[in-house]
N, CA, C and O atoms as CSV, one atom per row, in Angstrom:
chain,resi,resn,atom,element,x,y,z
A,1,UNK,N,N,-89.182,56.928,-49.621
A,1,UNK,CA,C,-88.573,55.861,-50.384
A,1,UNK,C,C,-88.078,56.466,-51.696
A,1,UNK,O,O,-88.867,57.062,-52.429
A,2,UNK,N,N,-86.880,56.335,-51.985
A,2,UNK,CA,C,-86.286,56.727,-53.375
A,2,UNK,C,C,-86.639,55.389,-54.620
A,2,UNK,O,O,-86.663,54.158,-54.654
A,3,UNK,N,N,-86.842,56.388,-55.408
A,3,UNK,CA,C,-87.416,55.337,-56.593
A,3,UNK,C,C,-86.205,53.927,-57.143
A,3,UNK,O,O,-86.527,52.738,-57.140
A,4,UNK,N,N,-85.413,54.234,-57.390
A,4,UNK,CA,C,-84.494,52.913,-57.350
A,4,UNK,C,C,-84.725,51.756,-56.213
A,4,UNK,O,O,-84.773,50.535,-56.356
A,5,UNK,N,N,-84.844,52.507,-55.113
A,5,UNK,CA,C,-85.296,51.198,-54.356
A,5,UNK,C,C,-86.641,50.543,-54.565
A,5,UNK,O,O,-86.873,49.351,-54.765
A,6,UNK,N,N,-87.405,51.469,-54.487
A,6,UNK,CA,C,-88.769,51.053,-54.962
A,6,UNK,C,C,-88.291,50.155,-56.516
A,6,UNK,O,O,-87.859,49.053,-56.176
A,7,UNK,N,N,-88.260,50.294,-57.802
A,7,UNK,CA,C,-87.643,49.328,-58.831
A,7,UNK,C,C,-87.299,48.172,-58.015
A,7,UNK,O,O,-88.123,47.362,-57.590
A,8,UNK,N,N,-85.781,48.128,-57.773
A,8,UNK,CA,C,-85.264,47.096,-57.185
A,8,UNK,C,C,-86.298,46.296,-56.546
A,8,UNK,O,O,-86.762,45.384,-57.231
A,9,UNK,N,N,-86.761,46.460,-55.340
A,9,UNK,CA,C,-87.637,45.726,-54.699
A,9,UNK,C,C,-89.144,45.232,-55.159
A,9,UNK,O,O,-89.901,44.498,-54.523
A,10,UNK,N,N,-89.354,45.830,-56.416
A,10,UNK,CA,C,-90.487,45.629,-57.277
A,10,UNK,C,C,-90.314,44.392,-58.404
A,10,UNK,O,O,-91.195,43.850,-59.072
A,11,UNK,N,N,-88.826,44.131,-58.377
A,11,UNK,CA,C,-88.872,43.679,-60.024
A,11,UNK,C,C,-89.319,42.651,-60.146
A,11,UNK,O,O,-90.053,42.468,-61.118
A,12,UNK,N,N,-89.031,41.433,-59.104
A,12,UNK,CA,C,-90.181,40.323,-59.231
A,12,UNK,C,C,-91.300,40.497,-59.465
A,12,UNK,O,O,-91.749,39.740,-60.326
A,13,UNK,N,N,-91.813,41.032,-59.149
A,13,UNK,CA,C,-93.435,41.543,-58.632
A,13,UNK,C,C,-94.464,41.233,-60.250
A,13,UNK,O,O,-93.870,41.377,-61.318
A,14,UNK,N,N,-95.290,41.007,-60.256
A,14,UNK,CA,C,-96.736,41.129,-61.042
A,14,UNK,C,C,-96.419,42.266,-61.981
A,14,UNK,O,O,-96.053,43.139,-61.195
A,15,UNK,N,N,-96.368,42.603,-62.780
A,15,UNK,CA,C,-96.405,43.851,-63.952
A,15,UNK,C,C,-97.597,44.332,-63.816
A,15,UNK,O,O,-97.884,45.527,-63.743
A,16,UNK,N,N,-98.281,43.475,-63.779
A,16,UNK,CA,C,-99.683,44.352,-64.400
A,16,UNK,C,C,-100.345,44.816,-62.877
A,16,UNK,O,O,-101.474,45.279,-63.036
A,17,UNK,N,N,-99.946,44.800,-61.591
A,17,UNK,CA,C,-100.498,44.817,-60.192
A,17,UNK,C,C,-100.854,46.394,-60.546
A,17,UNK,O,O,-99.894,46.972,-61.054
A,18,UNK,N,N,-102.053,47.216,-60.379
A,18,UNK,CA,C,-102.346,48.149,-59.792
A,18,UNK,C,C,-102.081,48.987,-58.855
A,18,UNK,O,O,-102.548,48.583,-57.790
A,19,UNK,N,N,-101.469,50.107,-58.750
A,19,UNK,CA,C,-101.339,51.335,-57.578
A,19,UNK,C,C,-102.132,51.783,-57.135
A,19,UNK,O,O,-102.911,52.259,-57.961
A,20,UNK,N,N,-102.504,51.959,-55.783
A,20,UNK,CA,C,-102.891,52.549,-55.166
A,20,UNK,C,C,-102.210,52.922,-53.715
A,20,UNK,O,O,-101.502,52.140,-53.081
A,21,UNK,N,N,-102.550,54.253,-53.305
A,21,UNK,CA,C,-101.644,55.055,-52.020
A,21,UNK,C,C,-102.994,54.210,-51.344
A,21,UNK,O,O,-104.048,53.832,-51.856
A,22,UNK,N,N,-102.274,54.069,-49.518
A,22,UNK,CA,C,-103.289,53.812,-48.647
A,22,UNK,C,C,-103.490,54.565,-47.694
A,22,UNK,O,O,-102.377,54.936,-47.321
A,23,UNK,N,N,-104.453,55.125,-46.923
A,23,UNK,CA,C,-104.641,56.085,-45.466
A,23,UNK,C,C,-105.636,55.884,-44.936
A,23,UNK,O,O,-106.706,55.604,-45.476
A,24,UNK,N,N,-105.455,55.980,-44.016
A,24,UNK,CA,C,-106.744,55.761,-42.910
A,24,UNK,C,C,-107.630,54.147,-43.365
A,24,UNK,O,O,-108.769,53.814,-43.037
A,25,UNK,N,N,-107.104,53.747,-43.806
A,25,UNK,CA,C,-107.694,52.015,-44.531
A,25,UNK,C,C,-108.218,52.234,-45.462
A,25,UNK,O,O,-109.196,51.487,-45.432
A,26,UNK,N,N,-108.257,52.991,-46.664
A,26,UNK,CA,C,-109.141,53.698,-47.707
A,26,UNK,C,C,-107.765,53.531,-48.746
A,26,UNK,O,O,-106.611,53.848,-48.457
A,27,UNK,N,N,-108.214,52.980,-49.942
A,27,UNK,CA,C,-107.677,52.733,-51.051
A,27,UNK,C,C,-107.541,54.222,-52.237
A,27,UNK,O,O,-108.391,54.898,-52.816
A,28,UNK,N,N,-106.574,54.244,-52.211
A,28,UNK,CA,C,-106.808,56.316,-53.934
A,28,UNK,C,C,-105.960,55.348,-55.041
A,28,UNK,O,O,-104.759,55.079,-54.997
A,29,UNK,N,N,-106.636,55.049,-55.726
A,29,UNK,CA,C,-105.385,55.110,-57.367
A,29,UNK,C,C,-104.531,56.257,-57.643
A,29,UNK,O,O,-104.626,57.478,-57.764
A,30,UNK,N,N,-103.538,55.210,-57.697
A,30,UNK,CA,C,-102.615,56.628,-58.847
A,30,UNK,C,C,-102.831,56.390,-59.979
A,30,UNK,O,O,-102.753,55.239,-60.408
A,31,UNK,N,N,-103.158,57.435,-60.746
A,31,UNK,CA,C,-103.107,57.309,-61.579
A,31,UNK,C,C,-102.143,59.103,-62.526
A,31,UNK,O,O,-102.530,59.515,-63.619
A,32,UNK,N,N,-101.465,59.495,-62.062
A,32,UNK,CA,C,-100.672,60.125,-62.340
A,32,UNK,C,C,-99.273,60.885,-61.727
A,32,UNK,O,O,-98.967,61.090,-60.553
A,33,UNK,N,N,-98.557,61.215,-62.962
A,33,UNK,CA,C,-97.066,60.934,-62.170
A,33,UNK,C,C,-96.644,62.239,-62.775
A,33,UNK,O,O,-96.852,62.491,-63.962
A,34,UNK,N,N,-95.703,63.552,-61.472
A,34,UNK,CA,C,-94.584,64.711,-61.899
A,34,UNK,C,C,-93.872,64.548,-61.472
A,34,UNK,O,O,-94.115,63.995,-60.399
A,35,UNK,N,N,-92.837,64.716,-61.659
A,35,UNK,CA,C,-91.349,65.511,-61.433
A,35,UNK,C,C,-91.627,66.472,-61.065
A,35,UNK,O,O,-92.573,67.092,-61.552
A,36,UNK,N,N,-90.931,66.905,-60.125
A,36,UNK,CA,C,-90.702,68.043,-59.270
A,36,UNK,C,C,-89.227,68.147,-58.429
A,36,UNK,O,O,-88.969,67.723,-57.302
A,37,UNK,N,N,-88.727,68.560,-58.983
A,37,UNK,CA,C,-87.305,68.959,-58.913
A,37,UNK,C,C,-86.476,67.702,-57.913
A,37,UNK,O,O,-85.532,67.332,-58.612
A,38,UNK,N,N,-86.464,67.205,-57.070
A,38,UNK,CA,C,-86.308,65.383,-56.364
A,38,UNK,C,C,-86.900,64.882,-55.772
A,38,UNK,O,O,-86.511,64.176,-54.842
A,39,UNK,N,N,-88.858,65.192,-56.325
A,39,UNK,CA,C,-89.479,64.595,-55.958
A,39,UNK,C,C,-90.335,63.968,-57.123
A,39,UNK,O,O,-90.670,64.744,-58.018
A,40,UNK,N,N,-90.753,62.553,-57.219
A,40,UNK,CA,C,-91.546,61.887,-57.953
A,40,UNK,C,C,-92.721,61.929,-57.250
A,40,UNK,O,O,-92.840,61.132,-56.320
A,41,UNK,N,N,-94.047,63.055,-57.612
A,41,UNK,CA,C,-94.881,63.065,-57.140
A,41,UNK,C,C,-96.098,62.121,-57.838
A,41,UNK,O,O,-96.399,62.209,-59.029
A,42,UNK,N,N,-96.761,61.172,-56.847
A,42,UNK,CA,C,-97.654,59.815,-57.128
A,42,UNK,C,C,-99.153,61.125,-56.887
A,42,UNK,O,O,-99.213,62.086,-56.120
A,43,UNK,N,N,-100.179,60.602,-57.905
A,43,UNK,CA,C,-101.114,61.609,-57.800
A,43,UNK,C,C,-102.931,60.757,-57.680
A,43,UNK,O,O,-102.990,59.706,-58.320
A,44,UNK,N,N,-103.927,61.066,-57.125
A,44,UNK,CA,C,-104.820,60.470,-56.790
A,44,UNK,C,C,-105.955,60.996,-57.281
A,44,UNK,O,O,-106.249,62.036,-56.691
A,45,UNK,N,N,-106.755,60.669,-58.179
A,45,UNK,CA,C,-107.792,60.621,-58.467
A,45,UNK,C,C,-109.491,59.886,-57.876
A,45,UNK,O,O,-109.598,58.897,-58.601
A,46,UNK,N,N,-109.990,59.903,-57.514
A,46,UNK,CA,C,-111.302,59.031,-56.458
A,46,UNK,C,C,-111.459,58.212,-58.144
A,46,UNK,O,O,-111.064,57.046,-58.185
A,47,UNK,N,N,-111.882,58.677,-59.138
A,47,UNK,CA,C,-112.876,57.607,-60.371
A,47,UNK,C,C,-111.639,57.329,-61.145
A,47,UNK,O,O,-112.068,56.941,-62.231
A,48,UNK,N,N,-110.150,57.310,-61.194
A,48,UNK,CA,C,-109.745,57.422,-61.774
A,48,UNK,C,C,-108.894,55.789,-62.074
A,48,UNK,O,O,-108.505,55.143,-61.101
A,49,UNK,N,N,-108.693,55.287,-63.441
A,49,UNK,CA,C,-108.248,53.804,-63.508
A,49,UNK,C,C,-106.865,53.492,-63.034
A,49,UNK,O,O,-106.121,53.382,-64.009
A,50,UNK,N,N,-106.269,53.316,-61.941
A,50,UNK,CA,C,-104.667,53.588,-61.323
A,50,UNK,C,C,-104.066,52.483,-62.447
A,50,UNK,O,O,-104.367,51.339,-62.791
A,51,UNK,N,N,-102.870,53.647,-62.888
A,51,UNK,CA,C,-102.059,52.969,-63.469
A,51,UNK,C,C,-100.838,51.590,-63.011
A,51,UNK,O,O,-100.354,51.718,-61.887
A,52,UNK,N,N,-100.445,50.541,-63.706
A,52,UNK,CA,C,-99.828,49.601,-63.240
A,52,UNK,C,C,-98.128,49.466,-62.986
A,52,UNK,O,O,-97.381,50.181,-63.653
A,53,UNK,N,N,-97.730,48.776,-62.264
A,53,UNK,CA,C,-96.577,48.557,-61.945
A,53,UNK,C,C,-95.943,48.853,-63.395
A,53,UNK,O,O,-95.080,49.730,-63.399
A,54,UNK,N,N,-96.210,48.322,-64.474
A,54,UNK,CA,C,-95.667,48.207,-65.685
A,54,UNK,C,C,-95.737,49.874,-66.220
A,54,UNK,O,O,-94.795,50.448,-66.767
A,55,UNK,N,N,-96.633,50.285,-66.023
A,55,UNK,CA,C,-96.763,51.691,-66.418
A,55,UNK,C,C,-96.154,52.367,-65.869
A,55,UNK,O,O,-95.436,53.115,-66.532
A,56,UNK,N,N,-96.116,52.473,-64.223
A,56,UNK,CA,C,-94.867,53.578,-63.381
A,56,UNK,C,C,-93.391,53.217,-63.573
A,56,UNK,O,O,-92.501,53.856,-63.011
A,57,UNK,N,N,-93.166,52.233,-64.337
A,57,UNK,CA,C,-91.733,51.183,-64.615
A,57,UNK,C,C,-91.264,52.561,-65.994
A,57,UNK,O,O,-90.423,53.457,-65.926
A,58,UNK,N,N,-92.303,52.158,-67.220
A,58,UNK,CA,C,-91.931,52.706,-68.552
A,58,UNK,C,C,-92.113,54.194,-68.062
A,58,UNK,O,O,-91.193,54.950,-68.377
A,59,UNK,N,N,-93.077,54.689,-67.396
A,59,UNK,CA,C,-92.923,56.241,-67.300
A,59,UNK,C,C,-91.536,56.273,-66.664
A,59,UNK,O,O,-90.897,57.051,-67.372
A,60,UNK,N,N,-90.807,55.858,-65.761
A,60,UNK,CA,C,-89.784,56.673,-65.175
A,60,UNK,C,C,-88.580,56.101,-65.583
A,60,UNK,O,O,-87.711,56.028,-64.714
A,61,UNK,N,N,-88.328,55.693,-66.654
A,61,UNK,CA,C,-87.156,54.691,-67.134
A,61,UNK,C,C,-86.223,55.931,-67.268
A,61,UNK,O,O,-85.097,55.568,-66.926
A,62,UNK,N,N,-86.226,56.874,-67.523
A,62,UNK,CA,C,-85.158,58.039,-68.033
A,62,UNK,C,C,-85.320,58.969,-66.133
A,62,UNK,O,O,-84.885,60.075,-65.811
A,63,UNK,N,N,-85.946,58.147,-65.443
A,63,UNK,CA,C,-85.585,59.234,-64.365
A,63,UNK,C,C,-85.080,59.207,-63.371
A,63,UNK,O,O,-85.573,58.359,-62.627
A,64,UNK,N,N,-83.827,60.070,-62.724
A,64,UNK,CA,C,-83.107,59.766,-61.603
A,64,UNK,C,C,-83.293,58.752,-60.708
A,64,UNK,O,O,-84.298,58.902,-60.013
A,65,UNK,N,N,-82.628,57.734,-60.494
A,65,UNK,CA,C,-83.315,57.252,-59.090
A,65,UNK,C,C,-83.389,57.141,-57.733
A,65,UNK,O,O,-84.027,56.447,-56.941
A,66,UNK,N,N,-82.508,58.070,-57.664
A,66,UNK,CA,C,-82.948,59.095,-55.961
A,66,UNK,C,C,-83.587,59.848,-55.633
A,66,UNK,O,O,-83.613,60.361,-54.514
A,67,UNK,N,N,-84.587,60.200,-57.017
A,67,UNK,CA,C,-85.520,61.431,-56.515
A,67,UNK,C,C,-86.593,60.278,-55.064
A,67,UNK,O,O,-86.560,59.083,-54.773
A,68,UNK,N,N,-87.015,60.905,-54.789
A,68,UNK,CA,C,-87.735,60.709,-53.607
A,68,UNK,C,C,-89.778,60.779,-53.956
A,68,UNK,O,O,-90.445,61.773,-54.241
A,69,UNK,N,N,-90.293,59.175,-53.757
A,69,UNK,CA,C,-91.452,58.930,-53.557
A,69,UNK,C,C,-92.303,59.660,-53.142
A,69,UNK,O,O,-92.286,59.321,-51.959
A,70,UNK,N,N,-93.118,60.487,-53.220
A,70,UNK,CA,C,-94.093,61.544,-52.562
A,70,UNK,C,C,-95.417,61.280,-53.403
A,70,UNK,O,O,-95.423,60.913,-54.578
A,71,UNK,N,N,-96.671,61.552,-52.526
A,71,UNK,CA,C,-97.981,61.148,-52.640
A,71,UNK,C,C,-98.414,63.325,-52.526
A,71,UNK,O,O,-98.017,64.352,-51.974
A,72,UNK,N,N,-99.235,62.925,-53.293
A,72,UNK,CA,C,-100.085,64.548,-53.301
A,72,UNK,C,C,-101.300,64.170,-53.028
A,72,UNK,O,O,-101.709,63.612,-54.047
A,73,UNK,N,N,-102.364,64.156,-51.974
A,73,UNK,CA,C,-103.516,64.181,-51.880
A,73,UNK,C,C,-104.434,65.259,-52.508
A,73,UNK,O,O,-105.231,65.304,-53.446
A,74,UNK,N,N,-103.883,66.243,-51.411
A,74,UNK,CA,C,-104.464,67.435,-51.803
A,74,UNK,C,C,-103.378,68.157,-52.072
A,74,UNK,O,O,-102.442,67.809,-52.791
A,75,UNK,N,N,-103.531,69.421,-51.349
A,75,UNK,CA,C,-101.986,70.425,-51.398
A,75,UNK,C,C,-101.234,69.888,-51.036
A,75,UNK,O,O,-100.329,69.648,-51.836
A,76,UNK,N,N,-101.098,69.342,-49.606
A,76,UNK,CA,C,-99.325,68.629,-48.758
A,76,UNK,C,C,-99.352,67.489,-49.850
A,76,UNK,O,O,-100.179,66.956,-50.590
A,77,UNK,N,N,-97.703,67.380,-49.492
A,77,UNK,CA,C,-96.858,66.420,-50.184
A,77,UNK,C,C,-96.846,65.268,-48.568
A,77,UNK,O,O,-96.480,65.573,-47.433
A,78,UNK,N,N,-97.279,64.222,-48.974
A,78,UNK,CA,C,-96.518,63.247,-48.557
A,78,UNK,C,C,-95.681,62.246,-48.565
A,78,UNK,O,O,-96.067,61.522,-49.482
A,79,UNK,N,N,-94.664,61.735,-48.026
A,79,UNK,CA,C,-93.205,61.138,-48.281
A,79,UNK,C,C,-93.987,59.567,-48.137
A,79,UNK,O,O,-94.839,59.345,-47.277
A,80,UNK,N,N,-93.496,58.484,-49.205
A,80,UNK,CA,C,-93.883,57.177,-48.989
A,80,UNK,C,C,-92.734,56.260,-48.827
A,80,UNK,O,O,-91.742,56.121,-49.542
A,81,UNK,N,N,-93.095,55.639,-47.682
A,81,UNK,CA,C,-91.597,54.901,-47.338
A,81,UNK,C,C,-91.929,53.224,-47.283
A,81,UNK,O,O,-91.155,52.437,-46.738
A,82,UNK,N,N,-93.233,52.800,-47.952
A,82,UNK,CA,C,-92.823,51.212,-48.829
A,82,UNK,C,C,-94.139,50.860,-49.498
A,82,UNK,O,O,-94.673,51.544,-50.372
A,83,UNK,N,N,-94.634,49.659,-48.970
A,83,UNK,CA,C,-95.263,49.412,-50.131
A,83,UNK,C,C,-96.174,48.055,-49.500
A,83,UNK,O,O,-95.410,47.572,-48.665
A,84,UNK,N,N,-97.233,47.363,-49.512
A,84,UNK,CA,C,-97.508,46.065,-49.250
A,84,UNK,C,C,-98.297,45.878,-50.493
A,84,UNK,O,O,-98.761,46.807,-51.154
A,85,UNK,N,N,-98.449,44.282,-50.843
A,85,UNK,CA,C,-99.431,43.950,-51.530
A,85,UNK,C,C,-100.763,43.025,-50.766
A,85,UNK,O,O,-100.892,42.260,-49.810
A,86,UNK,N,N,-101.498,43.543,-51.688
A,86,UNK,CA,C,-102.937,43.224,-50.786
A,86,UNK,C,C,-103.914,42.725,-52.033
A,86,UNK,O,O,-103.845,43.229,-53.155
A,87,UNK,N,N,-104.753,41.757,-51.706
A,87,UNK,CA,C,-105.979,41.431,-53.042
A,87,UNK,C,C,-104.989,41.840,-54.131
A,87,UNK,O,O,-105.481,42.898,-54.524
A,88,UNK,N,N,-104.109,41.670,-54.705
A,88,UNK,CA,C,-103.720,41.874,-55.944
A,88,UNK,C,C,-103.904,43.618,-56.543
A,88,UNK,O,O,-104.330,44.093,-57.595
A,89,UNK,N,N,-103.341,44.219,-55.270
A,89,UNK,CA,C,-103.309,45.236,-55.540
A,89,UNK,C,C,-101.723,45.818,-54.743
A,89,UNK,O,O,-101.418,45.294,-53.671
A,90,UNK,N,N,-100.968,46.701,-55.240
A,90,UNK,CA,C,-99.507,47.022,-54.566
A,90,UNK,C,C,-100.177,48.800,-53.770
A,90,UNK,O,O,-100.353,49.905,-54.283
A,91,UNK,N,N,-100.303,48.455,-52.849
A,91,UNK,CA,C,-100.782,49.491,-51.491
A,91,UNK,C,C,-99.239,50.706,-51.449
A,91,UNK,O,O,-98.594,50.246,-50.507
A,92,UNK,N,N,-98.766,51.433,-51.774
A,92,UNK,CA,C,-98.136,52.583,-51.091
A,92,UNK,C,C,-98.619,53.230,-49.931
A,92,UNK,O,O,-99.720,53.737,-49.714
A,93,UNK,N,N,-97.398,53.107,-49.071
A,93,UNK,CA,C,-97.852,54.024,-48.314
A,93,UNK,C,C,-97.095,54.745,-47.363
A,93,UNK,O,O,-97.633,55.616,-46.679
């Protein structure tokens, strides 16, 4: 998913809703965000407080919006192609 679409399809949405990537039915916060040459890499912490819709909004206001959605677990990059909301939380995945 390229980040403009992600925006676009977000903007109604809750500001303050929480991130988290989903796998295997197991919830990771993001709670941090790189650039990497056209990729917006989403980053996961286990204790960490995932930052909000409102926060991944103001961090990427100056940034391309075709770079391309990617999740870092560990080493591999993975590509995220949408999004559900759940308990008041916005699920990537």
């Amino acid at each position: 998913m390229r980040l403009i679409d992600f925006k676009l399809s977000t903007v109604d949405l809750d500001r303050q809703l929480p991130l988290y990537w989903e796998h295997d039915h197991q919830q990771f916060p993001i709670d941090t965000l790189t650039l990497v040459a056209s990729h917006l890499i989403l980053q996961s912490h286990p204790q960490a407080k995932p930052m909000t819709l409102d926060q991944l909004t103001a961090r990427t206001r100056q940034v391309n919006g075709h770079v391309q959605l990617m999740v870092q677990p560990a080493a591999d990059l993975i590509p995220l192609f949408g999004y559900r909301l759940s308990q008041h939380h916005l699920l990537l995945g």
